[in-house]
N, C-alpha and C positions, 0 to 999 in steps of 0.2 A: 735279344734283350734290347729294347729302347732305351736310349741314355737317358728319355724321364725317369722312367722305374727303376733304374739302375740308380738314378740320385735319390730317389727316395729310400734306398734299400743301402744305402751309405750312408744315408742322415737318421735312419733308424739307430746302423752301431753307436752314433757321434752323439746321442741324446745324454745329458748328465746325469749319473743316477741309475741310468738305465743299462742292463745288465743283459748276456745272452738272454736269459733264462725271465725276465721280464720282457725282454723284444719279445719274443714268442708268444708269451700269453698275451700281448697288446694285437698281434696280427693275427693271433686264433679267434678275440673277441669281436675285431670291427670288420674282419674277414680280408684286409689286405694291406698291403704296407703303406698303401697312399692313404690309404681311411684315419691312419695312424694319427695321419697330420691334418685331416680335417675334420675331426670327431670333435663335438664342442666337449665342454671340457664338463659339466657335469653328468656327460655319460662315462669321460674317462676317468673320472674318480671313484667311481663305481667300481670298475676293473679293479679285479684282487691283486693285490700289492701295487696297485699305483697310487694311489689315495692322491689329496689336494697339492699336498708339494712336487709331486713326478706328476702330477698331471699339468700342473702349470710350467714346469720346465719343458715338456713337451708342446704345450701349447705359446711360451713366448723363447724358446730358445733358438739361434741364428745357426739351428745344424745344416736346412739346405742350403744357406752359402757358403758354410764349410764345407759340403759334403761338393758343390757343385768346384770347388777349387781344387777338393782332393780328385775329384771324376779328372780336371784337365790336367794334373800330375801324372794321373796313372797313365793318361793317353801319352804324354806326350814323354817316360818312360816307357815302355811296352810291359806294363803291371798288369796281372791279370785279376778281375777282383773275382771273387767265389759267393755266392747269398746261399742261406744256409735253405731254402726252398728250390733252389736251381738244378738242373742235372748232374752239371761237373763239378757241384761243392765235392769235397774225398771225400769219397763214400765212410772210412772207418769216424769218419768226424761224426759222423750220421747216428751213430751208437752212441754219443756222450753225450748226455742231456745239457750238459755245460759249455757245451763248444761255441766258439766262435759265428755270431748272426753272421759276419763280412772276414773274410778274410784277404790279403794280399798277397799276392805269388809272382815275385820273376823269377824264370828260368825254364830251363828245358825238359826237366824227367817230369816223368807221369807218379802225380802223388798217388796215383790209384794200382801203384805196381801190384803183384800178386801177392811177394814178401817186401815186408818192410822191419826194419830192425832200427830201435831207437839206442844209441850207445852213451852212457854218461859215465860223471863222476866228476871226482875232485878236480877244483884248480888248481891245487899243490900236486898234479900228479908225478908220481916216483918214477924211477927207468923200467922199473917191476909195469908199472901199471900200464908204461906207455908203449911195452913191450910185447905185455898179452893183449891190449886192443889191438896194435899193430896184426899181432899174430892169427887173433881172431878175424878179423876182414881179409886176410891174403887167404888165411885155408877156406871161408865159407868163397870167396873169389875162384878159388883153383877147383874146388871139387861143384862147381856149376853153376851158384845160387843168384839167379837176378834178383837184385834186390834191392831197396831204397836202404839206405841210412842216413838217420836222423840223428839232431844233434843240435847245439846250442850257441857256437861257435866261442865258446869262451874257453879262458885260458883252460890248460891241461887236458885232461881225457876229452875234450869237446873237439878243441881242434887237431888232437890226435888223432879221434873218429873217422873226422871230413880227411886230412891230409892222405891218412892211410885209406879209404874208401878211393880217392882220388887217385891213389899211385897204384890202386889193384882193380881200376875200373869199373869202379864201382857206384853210381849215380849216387848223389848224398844232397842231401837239403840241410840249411840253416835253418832255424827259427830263432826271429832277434826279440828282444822284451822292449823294442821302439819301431819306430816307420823306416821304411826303406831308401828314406832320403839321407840317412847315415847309417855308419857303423862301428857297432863299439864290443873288442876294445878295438880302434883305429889301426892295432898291428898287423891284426889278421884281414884286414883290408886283400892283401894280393891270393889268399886262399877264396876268399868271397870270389873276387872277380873270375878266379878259373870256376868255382864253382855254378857261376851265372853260365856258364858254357855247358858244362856235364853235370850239372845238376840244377839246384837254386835257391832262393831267400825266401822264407815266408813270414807271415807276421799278422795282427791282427789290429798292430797298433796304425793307426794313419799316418802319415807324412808330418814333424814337424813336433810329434811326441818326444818330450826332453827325455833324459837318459833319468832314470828313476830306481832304484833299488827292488821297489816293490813288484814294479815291471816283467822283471826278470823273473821272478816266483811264480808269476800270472803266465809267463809264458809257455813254463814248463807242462801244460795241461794240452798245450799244440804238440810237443814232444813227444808225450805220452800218449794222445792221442792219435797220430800218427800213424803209428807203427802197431805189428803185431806180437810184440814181446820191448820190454826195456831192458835192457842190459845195464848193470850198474858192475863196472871197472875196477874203480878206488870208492873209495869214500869213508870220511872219520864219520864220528859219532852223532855229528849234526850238517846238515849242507843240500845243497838243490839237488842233488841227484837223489835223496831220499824223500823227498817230497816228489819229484818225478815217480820215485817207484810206489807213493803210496798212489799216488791218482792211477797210474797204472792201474795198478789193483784194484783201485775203487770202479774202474772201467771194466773190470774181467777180463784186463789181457795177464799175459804173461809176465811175469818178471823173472830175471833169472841174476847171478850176482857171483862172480867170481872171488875163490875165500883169501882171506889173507893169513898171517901168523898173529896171532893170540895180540901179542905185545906191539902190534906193527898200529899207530894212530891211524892213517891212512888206510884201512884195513878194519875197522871196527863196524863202520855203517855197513861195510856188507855181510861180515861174519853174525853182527845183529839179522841183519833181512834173511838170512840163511838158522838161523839158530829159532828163528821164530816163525819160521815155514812160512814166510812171506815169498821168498824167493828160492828157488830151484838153484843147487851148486851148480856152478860148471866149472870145468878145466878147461875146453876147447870147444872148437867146431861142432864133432862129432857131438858132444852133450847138447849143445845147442840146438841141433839138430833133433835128436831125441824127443828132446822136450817138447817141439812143436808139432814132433811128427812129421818133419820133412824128408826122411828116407824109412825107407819099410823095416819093421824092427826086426827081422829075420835078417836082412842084409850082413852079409861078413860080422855074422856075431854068435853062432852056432857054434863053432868052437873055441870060442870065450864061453858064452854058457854053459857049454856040457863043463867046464872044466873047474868054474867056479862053483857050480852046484853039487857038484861031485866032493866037495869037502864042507860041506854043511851039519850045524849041529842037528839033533832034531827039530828042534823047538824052531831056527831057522829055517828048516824044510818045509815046517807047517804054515808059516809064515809065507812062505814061497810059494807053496800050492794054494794057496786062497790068491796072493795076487796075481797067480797064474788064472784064476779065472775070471778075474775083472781088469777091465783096464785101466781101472785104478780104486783106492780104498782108502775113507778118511781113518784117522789113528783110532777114534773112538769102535768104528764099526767094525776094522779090523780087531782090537780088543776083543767083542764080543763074541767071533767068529772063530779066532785063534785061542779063547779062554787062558787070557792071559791078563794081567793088570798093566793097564795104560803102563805107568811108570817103567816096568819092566819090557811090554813092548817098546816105548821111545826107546830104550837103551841098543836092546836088540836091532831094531832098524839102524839106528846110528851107525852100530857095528856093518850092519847088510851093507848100507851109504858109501861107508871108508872102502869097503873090499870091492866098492861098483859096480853091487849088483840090485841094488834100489836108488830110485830118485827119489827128493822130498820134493812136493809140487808144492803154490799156494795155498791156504787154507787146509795144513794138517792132512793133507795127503798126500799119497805113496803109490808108489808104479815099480814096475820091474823095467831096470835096465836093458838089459838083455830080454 
């Protein structure tokens, strides 16, 4: 890549107004990112959704000497910058139509690991919470799983994520809601630095980007992005880790959400993502596992099955033998199959759920555990 095209492909993100999802249609129309900036400007008000205000910002805004100051930053960090047309952009970024034109990366793991697990939740997280992330990273660690984890480095489950990925060897990336030329909050400062060693920073914002609230919201879509499931930890009723898991979802990955007790605050946003088949229960590893299909479902689970199916009602059996023959079944279609009434199905599955021998997946469907 020549550091011409590389500065124009930096002054494309820096344009005001201008949004992933408008870069791209500006580069689709005039056929390349340098055309960008030499298209007179009543062609470019033509372009859908750029009209006369983004085409004038385009045409008198001082992005390539921003963009040529941020090029001798990254140089002279060892930053690696990603364009979303390039080979080594992360390939999963490549599925969300919303992703990052430019992104910025130091460090050492490969964003394009095979598994990738994004881990969130509350900054108030509990000793409960910071217990089971903890717990969650050593057993996927001990039973084989290379894997990237993701994460936001903020207080509570964020930097619980990285620290425990860290002490179980486990390559972890930040993603900040500013540029790489700080960090916030400032405490988690000596977690960052080991992680620039066995793992690293990513981020979308340039060099010099003040610390901004809204930031941080906009970031959470690199999170989710990321990886191939989000896991959500803690989480009350309202908080970024639930906007992580809605984009999740809007992306067709996974979400999965560990439950909490009814009365527990800290405990509400995921019992919601779980109650509303957003998200798939877990208790551990193994669930997690499951869910993705990272180990073969017959593996050591033959006699758990014989043993739980062996005390089944009927009306469960029926149930049973239909998701026994698909790999999985939304609630309504299952209804039809099993001739029973929704309402009564949810109840019953619920019950299958508690005794572990059905998962609730995203979108109203249902798989056998075993």
């Amino acid at each position: 890549m020549t550091e011409d095209l590389l500065l124009y492909k930096v002054a494309l993100s820096m344009i005001p107004g201008i949004g992933g999802v408008l870069a791209r249609t500006l580069v689709e129309h005039v056929g390349s990112v340098e055309a960008v900036f030499r298209e007179p400007l009543r062609n470019l008000i033509r372009i859908p959704g750029i009209g006369e205000v983004n085409g004038r910002k385009i045409r008198e805004s001082d992005t390539l000497v921003s963009a040529e100051k941020e090029l001798a930053y990254a140089v002279r960090e060892g930053i690696r910058i990603f364009f979303y047309l390039d080979g080594d952009y992360p390939r999963r970024f490549r599925e969300c139509a919303d992703a990052p034109v430019v992104c910025y990366y130091k460090g050492v793991a490969d964003l394009d690991m095979a598994k990738a697990v994004s881990v969130v939740g509350t900054r108030h997280a509990t000793d409960y919470g910071r217990q089971i992330c903890d717990e969650l990273l050593r057993d996927l660690a001990s039973r084989g799983h290379q894997l990237l984890v993701v994460s936001g480095l903020a207080y509570g489950i964020d930097i619980q994520a990285h620290k425990s990925a860290l002490k179980y060897g486990l390559p972890t990336v930040g993603v900040l809601g500013h540029g790489l030329d700080k960090l916030y909050p400032a405490q988690h400062a000596p977690t960052a630095k080991t992680m620039l060693l066995k793992g690293g920073l990513l981020t979308d914002f340039p060099s010099g980007t003040r610390i901004d609230p809204p930031n941080f919201i906009r970031r959470n879509r690199l999170i989710a992005g990321l990886s191939d499931v989000t896991v959500v930890v803690e989480s009350g009723e309202k908080g970024g880790a639930l906007i992580t898991s809605d984009i999740a979802s809007s992306y067709d990955r996974e979400v999965c959400a560990f439950p909490g007790r009814a009365v527990d605050i800290h405990s509400k946003g995921c019992n919601m993502l779980i109650k509303k088949n957003i998200a798939a229960m877990i208790e551990n590893a193994e669930d997690l596992e499951f869910a993705l299909g990272w180990i073969p479902e017959a593996k050591m689970r033959a006699p758990r099955q014989q043993e739980l199916f062996a005390r089944l009602s009927g009306e469960e059996q029926r149930v049973v033998d239909w998701l026994k023959k698909e790999d999985k079944m939304d609630l309504d279609t299952l209804a039809l199959a099993v001739e029973m009434p929704v309402r009564k199905l949810s109840a019953l599955l619920l019950e299958l759920e508690v005794k572990g021998g059905v998962v609730a997946l995203p979108g109203n469907q249902y798989r056998l555990k075993y």
